[in-house]
Every structure is written in structure tokens, then in C-alpha cells.
C-alpha positions in Angstrom: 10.9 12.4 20.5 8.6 15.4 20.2 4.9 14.6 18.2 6.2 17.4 16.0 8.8 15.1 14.3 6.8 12.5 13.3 5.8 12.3 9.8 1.9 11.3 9.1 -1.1 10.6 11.2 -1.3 14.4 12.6 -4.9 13.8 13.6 -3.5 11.2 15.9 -0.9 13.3 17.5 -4.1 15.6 18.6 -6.1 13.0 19.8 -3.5 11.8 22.1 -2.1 14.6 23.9 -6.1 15.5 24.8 -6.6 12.1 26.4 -3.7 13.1 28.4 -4.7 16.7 29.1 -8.4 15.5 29.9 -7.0 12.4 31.9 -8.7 10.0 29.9 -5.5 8.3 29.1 -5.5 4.0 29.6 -2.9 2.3 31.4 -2.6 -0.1 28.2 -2.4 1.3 24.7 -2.0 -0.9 21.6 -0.9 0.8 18.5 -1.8 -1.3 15.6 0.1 -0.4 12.3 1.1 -1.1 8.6 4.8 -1.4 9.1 7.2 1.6 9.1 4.0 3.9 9.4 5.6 5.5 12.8 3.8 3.3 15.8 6.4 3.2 17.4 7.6 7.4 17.2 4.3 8.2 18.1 4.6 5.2 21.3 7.8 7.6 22.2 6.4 10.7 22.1 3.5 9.8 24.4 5.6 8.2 26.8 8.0 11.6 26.6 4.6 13.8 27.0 3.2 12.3 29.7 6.5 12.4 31.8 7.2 16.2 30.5 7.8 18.9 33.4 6.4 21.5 30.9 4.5 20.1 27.7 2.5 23.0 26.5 0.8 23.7 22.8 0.2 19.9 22.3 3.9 18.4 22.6 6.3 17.8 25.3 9.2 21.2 25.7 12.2 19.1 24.7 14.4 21.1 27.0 13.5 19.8 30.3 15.6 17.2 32.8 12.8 14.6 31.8 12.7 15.2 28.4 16.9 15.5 27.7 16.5 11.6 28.7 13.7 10.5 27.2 15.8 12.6 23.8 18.7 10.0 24.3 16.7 6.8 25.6 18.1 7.0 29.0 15.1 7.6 31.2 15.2 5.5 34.6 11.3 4.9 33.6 11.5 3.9 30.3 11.6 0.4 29.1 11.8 -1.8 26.0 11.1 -5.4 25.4 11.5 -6.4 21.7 11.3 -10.2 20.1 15.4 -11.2 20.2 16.8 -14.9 19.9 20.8 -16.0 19.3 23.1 -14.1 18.1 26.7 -13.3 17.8 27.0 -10.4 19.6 25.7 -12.3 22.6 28.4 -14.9 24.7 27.8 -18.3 25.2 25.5 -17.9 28.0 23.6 -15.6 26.7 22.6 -17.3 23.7 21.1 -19.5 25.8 18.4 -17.6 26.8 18.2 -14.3 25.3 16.3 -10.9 26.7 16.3 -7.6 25.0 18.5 -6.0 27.5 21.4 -7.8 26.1 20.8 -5.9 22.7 20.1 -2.3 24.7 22.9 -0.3 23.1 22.1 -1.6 20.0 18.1 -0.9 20.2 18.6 2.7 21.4 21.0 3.8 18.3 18.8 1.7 15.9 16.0 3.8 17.2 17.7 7.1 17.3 18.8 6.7 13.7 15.1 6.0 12.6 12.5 5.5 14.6 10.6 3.7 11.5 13.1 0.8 11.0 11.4 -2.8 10.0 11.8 -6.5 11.7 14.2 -7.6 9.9 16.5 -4.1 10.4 16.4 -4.8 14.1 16.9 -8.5 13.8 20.2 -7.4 11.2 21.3 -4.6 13.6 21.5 -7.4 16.7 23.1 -10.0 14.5 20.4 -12.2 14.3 21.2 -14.4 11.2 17.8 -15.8 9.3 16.2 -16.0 13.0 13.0 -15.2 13.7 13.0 -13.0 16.8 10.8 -13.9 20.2 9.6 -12.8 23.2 9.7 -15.3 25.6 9.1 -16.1 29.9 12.4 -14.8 30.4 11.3 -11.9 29.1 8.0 -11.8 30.7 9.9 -11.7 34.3 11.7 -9.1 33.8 9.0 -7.1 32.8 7.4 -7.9 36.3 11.1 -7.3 38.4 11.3 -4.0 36.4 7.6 -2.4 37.0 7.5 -4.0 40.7 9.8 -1.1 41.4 8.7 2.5 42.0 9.4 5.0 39.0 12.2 7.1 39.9 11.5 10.4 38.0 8.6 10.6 36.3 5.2 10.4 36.9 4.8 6.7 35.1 6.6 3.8 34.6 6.8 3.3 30.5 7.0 0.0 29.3 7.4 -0.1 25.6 6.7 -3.4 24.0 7.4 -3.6 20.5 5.9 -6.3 18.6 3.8 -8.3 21.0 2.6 -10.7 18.7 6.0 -12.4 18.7 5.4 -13.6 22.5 5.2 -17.4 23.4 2.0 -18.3 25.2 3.7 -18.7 28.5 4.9 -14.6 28.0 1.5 -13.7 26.6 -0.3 -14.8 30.0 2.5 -13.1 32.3 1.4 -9.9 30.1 -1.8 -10.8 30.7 -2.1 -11.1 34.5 -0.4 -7.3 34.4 -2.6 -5.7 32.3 -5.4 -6.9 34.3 -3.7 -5.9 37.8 -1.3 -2.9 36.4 1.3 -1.3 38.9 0.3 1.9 40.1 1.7 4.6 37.9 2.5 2.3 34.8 1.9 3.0 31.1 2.3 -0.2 28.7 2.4 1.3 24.9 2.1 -1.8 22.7 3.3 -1.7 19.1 2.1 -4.3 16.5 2.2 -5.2 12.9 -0.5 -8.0 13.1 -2.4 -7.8 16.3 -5.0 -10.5 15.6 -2.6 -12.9 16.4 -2.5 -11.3 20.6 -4.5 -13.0 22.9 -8.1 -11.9 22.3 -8.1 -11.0 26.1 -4.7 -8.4 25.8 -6.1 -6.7 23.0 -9.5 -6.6 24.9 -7.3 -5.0 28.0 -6.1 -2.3 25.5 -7.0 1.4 24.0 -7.0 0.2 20.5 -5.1 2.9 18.0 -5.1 2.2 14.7 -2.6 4.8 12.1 -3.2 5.4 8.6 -1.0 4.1 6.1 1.6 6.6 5.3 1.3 8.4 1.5 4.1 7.4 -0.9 5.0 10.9 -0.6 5.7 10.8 3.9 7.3 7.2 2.9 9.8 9.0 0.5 10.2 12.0 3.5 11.3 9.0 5.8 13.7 7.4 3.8 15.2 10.8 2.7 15.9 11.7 6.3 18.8 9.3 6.3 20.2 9.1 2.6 20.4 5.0 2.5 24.2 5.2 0.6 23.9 1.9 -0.3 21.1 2.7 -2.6 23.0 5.6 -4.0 25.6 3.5 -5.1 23.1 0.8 -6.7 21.3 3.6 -8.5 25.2 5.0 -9.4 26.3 1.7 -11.1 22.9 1.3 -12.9 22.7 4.6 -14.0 26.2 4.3 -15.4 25.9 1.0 -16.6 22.6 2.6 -19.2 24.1 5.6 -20.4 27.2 3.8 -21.3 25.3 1.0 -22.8 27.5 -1.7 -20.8 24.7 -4.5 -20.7 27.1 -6.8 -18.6 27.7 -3.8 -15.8 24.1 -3.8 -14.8 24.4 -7.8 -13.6 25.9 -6.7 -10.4 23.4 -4.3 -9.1 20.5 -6.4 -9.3 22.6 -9.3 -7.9 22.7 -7.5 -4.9 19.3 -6.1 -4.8 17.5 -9.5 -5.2 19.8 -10.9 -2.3 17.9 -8.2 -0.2 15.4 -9.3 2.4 11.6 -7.9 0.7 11.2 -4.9 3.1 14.5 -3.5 2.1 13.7 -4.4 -1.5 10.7 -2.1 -1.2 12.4 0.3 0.4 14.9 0.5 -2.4 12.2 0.6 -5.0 10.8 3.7 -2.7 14.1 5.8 -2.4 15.1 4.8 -6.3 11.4 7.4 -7.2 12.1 9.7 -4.8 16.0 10.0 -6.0 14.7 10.4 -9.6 12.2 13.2 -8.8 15.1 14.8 -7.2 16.6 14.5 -10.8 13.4 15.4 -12.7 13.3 18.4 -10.7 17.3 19.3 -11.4 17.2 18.7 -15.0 14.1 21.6 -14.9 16.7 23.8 -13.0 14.1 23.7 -10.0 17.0 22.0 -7.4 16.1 24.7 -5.1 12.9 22.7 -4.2 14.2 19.2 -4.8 16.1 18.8 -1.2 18.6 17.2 -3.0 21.6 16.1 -0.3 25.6 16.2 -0.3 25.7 12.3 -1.2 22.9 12.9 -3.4 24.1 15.7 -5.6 27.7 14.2 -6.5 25.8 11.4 -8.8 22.6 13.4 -9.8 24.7 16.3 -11.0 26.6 13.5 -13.7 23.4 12.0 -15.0 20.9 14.9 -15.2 22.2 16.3 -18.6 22.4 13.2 -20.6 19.0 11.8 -19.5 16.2 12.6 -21.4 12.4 13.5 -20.1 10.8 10.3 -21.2 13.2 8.0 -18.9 11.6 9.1 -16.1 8.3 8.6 -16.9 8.7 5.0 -17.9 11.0 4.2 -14.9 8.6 5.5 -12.5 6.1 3.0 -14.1 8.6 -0.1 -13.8 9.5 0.9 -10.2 5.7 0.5 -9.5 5.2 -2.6 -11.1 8.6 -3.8 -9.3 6.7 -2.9 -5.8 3.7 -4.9 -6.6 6.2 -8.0 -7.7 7.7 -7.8 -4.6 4.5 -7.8 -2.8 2.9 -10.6 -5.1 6.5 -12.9 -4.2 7.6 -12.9 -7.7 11.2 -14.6 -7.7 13.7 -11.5 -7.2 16.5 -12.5 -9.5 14.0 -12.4 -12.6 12.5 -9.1 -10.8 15.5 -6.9 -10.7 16.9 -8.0 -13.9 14.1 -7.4 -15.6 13.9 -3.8 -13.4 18.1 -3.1 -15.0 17.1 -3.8 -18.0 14.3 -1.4 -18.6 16.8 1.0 -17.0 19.3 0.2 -19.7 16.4 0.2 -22.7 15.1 3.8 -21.2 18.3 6.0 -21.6 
């Protein structure tokens, strides 16, 4: 990943490639984030600029050998520990004790997909079922087998540790005992959600790096990248539901959205305003600025002539007051049949 994809924190992407250019780059960085605010892109594109045969202009080429392997996740050099536990994509002996390798394949097309993906997406992508994920000893050695060897290609070693703070003590003071004595020619990029709870003495062995919460607007860009179809549909069946006044058809679209997990509930919420700005902007005849997509356009283009201006003024509103619910733990049934409902009473 080049620093020129990422969406948000562009002072960041600055102040990074000078600490490599002016060598004042740590062998331990943490990255401490809101989630989904592109820690981990921006852990990528560091490791890819660093081991770049010709980064110029403040980013890495993309075109050379190093870089058409970091582009696919297949460097020799870069490494991955995230928090896994059982699952059923793993045999019997591997349920027993669990290591991210097992879930490699999966983590790499997860990450390719969407760099900005939540917990519980990578615990749903690996088949963990209502598991909490963990990064335990086992883990912790083979981070040591893998870094006792000498990099291969590049320049550094890259070990990529994605939420630290779900190690066990025993893994935190393995870490611990590397990041004080650190191979030569290794670069540990840490990524965390809630880094209070590391080990006062990691975080202490880190370059701290905190990002700025991403704007509603760079949230909506995100989520836009990869038009999420199942939210199409919901929005399809709700929509449908209102202008045909069929009460009883919005009951199974907000069945399914309050069985959601609250990160994808938010996420929904998110895509639903940035979907009906796409429409706003259609029903003005502006769709040549709205970036409206393929999967997009085939519902859009029914609606947008039978809805009237005020809808989306109110819906925006109640889409709003449904992300604070979700943050405040209001019960989601009662949430997003309240949330159909003032869709069906706005058209």
C-alpha cells in the first residue's frame, strides 16, 4: 500500500516518511487509533517505504520487485500476528492452540479488500463464532523463530502486530524482552484500539503515533470504496416497503439490522447517509458529482422521483440519533424499528 491511498491523517503521512528520510525512524512504533481510522494502512505503507528500491516524492514507487510483494502481502520480510482463538476453519489440532498463521490466506484478502475492517470483521472472516480473539505464548514464539532469522530482501524485518492489547501476560513479556533487545534490522509497527491496557513498559519502548479521528465525510469515502451490497438491499426493502406504504414489509429489515454486531450497525447507519446524499444529489440532476456506483444506481434510479425533499432532511436526523443509540447501548430491536418506522412516516 502506497501513503497516497489512504484516506485521512495526511499530516501523518509527511511526518513519517521524513523520520525515514532523516533516519530518525524507531525500531518500535505504536499506532494508537479510534477504530477503522486507517492505523493499520498507514502501518503498511511505512513498512512498504522503508523496504522500497526507489521511494521518491514522499511514497514508495509501487512498481518495484519489493514493492509488487509488499502490493500482494507476500514479502519474505513481512509479518502479521493478530489476536485468533478456535474456529472452524481450523482442524482439530489446531483448535488447540491457535496462531495467526493458520488464518494467513484469510488475513491477507481481508486486508486487501479493506485495509480499515473492524474486530469483529476479522474475527467473522476467520470463523470465529462469539469468541473473543487472543494473542497468546504460542504466538509470542513464533514471533522470536521468525525475527531470529536474517531478512531475505529488504532492508528490515517487518513485524506487524495488530491489536497488541489482546496479548496474555506471558505474550506481553516475550514482546517485551524483544523490544528491549530488538534484532538487528527489525521494524515492529504496533496497531491498537486501546493502548492503555499494554504493559506500561511496551508502550514506554515505543514511538507513540496517535491519528485523528476520521470526518464523517473520509468514513463515508471508506465505506463507498467497497459498495457493502448487503446494505443496499436493506435500504432496497425499506425504501420499498415506505413508498408502498407496506407497514408489515419493513419488520424484516430491521430484524436483520439489530441482529448486527454494533460496529456493523454503525457502519450501516454511515453508508445509509452517504447512499441518500447520492440520491439528494440525483433527484437535483447533479449525479455527475454524486459517485453514484453500478449496484448503487439500479435502486437509486427507482426511488429518486417519488421521494420528496423533506425526507431527506428528517432521515438524516434519525440516522444521527440512531448512531448515538448505538453508541449509548440502547436495545437494537427497539432501535431499528423505531429507525423503519420514521422511514415509513417520512415518504
Amino acid at each position: 500500500m502506497r501513503f497516497e491511498e489512504i484516506i485521512g491523517n495526511d499530516g501523518l503521512k509527511r511526518q513519517l516518511t521524513q523520520m525515514v528520510d532523516q533516519n530518525r525512524l524507531g525500531h518500535a512504533i505504536l499506532f494508537q487509533e479510534n477504530p477503522g481510522s486507517g492505523a493499520l494502512a498507514f502501518a503498511l505503507a511505512l513498512a512498504q517505504y522503508v523496504n522500497c528500491k526507489g521511494h521518491n516524492e514522499g511514497d514508495s514507487c509501487g512498481e518495484c520487485s519489493s514493492c509488487y510483494k509488499y502490493n500482494k502481502l507476500i514479502h519474505p520480510d513481512l509479518h502479521f500476528v493478530f489476536p485468533v482463538n478456535g474456529s472452524n476453519l481450523l482442524s482439530e489440532t489446531e483448535k488447540k492452540a491457535p496462531i495467526s498463521d493458520y488464518f494467513i490466506n484469510q488475513w491477507r484478502q481481508l486486508l486487501l479488500d479493506n485495509p480499515y475492517f473492524t474486530e469483529q470483521e476479522l474475527y467473522d472472516n476467520i470463523g470465529m463464532e462469539n469468541k473473543s480473539g487472543i494473542i497468546g505464548v504460542n504466538e509470542a514464539k513464533r514471533i522470536f523463530e521468525k525475527l531470529s532469522l536474517k531478512s531475505s530482501e529488504g532492508d528490515y524485518k517487518t513485524m506487524i502486530i495488530y491489536l497488541p492489547e489482546r496479548m496474555n501476560q506471558e505474550a506481553s513479556n516475550k514482546l517485551l524482552k524483544l523490544l528491549e533487545e530488538p534484532p538487528v534490522g527489525t521494524l515492529f509497527l504496533l496497531v491498537s484500539c486501546a493502548a492503555e491496557r499494554l504493559l506500561p513498559t511496551i508502550r514506554s519502548r515505543c514511538q507513540l503515533i496517535t491519528l485523528m479521528p476520521l470526518s464523517r465525510e473520509e468514513q463515508a469515502r471508506i465505506r463507498t470504496q467497497s459498495v457493502p451490497e448487503d446494505f443496499v438491499e436493506l435500504l432496497d426493502q425499506l425504501l420499498s416497503a415506505s413508498v408502498a406504504k407496506r407497514l408489515i414489509d419493513t419488520f424484516s429489515p430491521w430484524e436483520t439490522l439489530a441482529d448486527y454486531g454494533r460496529e456493523k450497525q454503525k457502519e450501516f447507519c454511515i453508508y445509509a447517509e452517504s447512499f441518500l446524499r447520492k440520491m439528494y444529489l440525483a433527484s437535483n440532476n447533479l449525479k455527475e458529482i454524486s459517485d453514484i456506483t453500478e449496484i448503487e444506481s439500479a435502486v437509486i434510479n427507482k426511488y429518486v422521483s417519488v421521494i420528496k425533499p423533506d425526507f431527506y432532511q428528517k432521515v438524516f436526523g434519525y440516522l444521527e440519533s440512531a448512531l448515538r443509540s448505538i453508541d449509548a447501548n440502547v436495545n437494537s430491536k427497539l432501535l431499528f424499528c423505531d429507525l423503519a418506522n420514521r422511514f415509513y412516516l417520512s415518504i
